[in-house]
C-alpha positions in Angstrom: 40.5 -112.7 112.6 39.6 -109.7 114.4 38.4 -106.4 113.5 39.9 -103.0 114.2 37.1 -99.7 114.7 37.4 -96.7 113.9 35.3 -93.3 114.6 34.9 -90.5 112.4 33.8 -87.4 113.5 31.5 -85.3 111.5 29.7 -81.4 112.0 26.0 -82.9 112.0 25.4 -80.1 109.5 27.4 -82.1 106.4 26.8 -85.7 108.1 22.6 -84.6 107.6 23.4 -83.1 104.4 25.1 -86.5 102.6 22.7 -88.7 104.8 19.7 -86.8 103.0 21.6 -87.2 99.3 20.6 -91.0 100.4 25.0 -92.1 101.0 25.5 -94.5 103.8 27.9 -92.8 105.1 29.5 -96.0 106.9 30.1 -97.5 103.5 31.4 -93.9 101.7 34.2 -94.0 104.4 35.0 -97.4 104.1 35.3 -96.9 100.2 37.0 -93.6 100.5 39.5 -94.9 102.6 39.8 -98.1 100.4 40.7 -96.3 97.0 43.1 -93.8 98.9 44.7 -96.8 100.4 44.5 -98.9 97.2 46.0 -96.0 95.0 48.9 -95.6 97.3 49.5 -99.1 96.9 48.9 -100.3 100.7 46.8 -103.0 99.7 46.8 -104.9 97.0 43.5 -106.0 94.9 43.3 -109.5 97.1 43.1 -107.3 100.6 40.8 -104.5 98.9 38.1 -107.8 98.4 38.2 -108.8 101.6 38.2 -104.9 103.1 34.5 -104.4 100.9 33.5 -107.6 101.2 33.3 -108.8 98.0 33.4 -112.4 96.9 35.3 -112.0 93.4 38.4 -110.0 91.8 35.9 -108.8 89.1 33.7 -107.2 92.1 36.7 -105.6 92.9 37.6 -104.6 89.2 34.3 -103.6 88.6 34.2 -100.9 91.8 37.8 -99.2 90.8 36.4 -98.5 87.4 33.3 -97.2 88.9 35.8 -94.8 90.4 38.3 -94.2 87.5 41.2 -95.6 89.6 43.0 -98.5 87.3 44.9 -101.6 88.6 48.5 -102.1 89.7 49.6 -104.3 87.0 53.4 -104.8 86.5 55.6 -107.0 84.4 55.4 -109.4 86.8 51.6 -109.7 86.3 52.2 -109.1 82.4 54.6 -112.6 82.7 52.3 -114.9 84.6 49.6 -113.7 82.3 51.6 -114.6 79.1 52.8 -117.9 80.8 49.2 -118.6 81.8 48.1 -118.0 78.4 50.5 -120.0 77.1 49.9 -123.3 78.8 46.3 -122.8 77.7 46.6 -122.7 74.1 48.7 -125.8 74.5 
């Protein structure tokens, strides 16, 4: 699978100034772009993982709290969940 870079150009004034507040400002990008992309629902929750690299859906549930932004859950979801639940209790 390849990988696609991209450059972001900063004054060195603000770059310094959030470097020195201790952000990796690599990761702050990725994650900014991640949210923004994951709140206007161009990826789902299984893409955001791989995008941050995490190994498990709660990673990923634990990071969009961390930022207030809440899932994409819909009936659909709601359905497989009760089905799910279902078989278990059987």
């Amino acid at each position: 699978m390849g990988v696609v870079r991209i450059t972001l150009e900063l004054p060195e004034d603000i770059a310094a100034h959030l470097a020195a507040q201790g952000e990796n400002l690599s990761r702050a990008a990725l994650e900014g772009f991640a949210l923004e992309a994951y709140r206007a629902q161009k990826l789902t929750t299984a893409q955001l993982r791989r995008l941050l690299g995490y190994d498990t859906r709660t990673q990923v549930h634990a990071f969009l709290k961390e930022h207030g932004v809440y899932l994409h859950y819909t009936q659909d979801d709601l359905e497989h969940d009760r089905q799910a639940g279902d078989a278990f209790r059987q």
